[in-house]
Every structure is written in C-alpha cells, then in structure tokens.
C-alpha positions in Angstrom: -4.0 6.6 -4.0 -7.3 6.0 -4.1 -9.2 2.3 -5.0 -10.5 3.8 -8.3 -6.8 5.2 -9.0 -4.9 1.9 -9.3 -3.4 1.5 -13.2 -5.4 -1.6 -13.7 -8.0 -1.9 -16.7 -8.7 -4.5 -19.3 -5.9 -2.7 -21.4 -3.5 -3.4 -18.6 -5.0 -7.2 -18.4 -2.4 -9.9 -17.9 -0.6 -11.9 -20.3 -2.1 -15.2 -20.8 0.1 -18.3 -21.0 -1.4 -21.8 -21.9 0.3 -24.3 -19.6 0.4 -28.0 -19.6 -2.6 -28.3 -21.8 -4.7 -25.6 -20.1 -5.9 -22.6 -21.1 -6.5 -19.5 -19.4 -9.2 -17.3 -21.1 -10.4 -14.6 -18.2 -10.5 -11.0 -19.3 -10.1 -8.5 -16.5 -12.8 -6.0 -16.5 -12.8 -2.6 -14.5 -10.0 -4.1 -12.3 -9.8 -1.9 -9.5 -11.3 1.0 -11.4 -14.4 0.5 -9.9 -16.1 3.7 -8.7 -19.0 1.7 -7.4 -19.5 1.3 -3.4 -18.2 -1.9 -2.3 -18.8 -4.3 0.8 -16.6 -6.6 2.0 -17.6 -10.0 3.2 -14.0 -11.1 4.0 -10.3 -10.3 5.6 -7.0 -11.5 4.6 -4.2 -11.0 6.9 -0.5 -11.9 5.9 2.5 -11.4 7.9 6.2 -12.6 7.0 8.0 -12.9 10.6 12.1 -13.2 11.3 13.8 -14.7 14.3 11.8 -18.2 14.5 13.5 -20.4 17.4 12.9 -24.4 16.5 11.1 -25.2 19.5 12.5 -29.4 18.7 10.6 -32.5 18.5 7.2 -30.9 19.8 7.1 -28.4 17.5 5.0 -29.3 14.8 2.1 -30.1 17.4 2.8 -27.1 19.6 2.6 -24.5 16.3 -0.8 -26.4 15.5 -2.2 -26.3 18.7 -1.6 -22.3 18.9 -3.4 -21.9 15.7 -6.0 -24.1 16.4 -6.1 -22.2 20.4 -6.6 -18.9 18.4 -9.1 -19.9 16.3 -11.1 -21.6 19.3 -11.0 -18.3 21.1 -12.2 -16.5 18.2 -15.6 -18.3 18.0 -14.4 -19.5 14.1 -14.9 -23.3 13.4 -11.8 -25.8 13.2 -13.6 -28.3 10.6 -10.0 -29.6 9.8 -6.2 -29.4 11.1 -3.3 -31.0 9.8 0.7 -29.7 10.3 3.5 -31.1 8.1 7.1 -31.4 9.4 9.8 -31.2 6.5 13.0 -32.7 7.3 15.4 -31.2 5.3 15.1 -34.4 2.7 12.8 -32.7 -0.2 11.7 -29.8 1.0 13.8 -27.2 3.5 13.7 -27.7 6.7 10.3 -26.2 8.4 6.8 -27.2 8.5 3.6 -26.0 7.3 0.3 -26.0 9.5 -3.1 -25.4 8.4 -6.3 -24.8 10.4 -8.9 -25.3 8.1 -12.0 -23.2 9.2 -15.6 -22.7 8.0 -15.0 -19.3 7.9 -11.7 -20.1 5.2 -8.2 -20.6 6.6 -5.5 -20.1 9.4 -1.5 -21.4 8.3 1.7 -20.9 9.3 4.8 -21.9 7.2 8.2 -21.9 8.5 12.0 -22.3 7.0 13.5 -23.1 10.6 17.1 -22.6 9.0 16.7 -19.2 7.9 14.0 -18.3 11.0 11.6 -17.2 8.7 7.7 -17.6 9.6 4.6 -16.8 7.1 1.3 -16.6 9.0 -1.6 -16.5 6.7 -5.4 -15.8 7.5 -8.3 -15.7 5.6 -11.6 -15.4 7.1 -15.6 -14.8 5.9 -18.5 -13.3 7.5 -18.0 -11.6 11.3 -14.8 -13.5 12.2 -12.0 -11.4 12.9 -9.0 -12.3 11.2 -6.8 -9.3 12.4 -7.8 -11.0 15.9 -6.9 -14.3 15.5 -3.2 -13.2 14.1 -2.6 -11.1 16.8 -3.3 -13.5 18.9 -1.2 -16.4 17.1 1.9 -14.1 17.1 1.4 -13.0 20.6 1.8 -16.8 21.5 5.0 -17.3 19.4 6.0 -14.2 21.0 6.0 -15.6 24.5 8.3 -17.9 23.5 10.6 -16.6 20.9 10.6 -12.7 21.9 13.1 -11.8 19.2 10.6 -12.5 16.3 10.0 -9.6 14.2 7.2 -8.9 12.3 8.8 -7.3 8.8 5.5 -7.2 6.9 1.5 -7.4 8.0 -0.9 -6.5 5.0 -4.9 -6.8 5.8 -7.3 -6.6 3.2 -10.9 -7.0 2.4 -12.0 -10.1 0.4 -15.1 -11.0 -0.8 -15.4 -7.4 -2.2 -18.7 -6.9 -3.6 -21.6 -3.9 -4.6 -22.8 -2.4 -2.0 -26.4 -3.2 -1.2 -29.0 -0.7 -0.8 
C-alpha cells in the first residue's frame, strides 16, 4: 500500500472527546492522502525488546550511561539526562531513562519483572537514529544475549512538501 492509499481523510477524522475541561477542536485534512512529494526532516525508531536481565543496584546508571555513550558516538547533543528507578511501590518494577538531545530524544523504559524493554528514538536533521538504536541494543546485547527484539518500526518525522 502506497502513502496516498491509507483510509485516512477528514471523513475518517477522529472522534473528539472534551476532557477535564479541554477541548479538542483539530480537523484532520488530507491525512495521509497526500499525493504531494514530501521530505522528511526527522526519524523515529521504536523497538519493544523481551528477555531484559536486571543488571542490580547499578543499573539505572549503567542503562543511562549506554544511551548517553550512543548518543556521544553519534555526534547528537546530550543537553539533558535523567533515569528513574521504580521500586515496585507505585509504579512496576523497572526504570525509565531519558537522554534528552537537541536533535529530540533517546529512552528506554523497562518492566524488569516481565523482561520487557521499550527503546524509543527520535531524532531531527542529519542524526541517525536507526544508528544510535543499533548501537544501544548492541550494548544490552553484550550483556543480556537472550534479548529479543519482537518489534522495530522506523519512520520519517518532520514530513513536509518537498522543496523545489
């Protein structure tokens, strides 16, 4: 199926819900029916991973540092890093790491009982966000080598008309 092919028009527009006070008024408009030439400025990368080994008490700062290690070898800029460990108290047991980047976003969420691992990046511009995944899940790899990546979607963001 082609871009211009997917059933999504302003007649197939979603349904829009006020919530908590807010209102949502947006009207989608040649959703994905566009037969003009687009650029892309942009990648998304998401992968869901199985078979995520608790590496114990270092683990929140070792996930961060191989995020913030691929982005350094990327050539993207780290302008903020923070990782979260959840005990088990509120929230699942797991973490959730984020390498904010001028270019967008790298994270990684985990639900260390269940061995589930989400890695998300988004980046603008030249940075290669395929690149910096592959080279986050190589690292996990080398130390949990029964991880198993069960989906990787890639996608262009930023679309936009085609200059020129």
């Amino acid at each position: 199926m082609q871009e211009s092919e997917f059933p999504c028009s302003a007649a197939h527009s979603p349904t829009v819900h006020p919530t908590d006070g807010f209102k949502s008024n947006f009207t989608v408009s040649r959703a994905l029916t566009s037969k003009d030439v687009l650029a892309a400025h942009g990648q998304h990368v998401v992968l869901d991973l199985t078979g995520y080994v608790p590496r114990g008490p270092d683990e929140a700062a070792w996930v961060l540092s191989v995020l913030q290690d691929a982005v350094a070898r990327s050539g993207a800029r780290d302008v903020h890093a923070h990782v979260e460990v959840f005990d088990g108290s509120i929230s699942p047991p797991g973490f959730a790491a984020v390498v904010l980047l001028d270019e967008s976003h790298l994270s990684a969420h985990c639900y260390s009982e269940r061995g589930w691992l989400a890695i998300d990046c988004f980046t603008c511009g030249g940075t290669d966000a395929n690149g910096i995944v592959d080279d986050v899940v190589n690292a996990f790899l080398a130390d949990m080598p029964n991880l198993v990546v069960r989906q990787r979607v890639a996608f262009d963001r930023f679309l936009h008309l085609k200059e020129g």
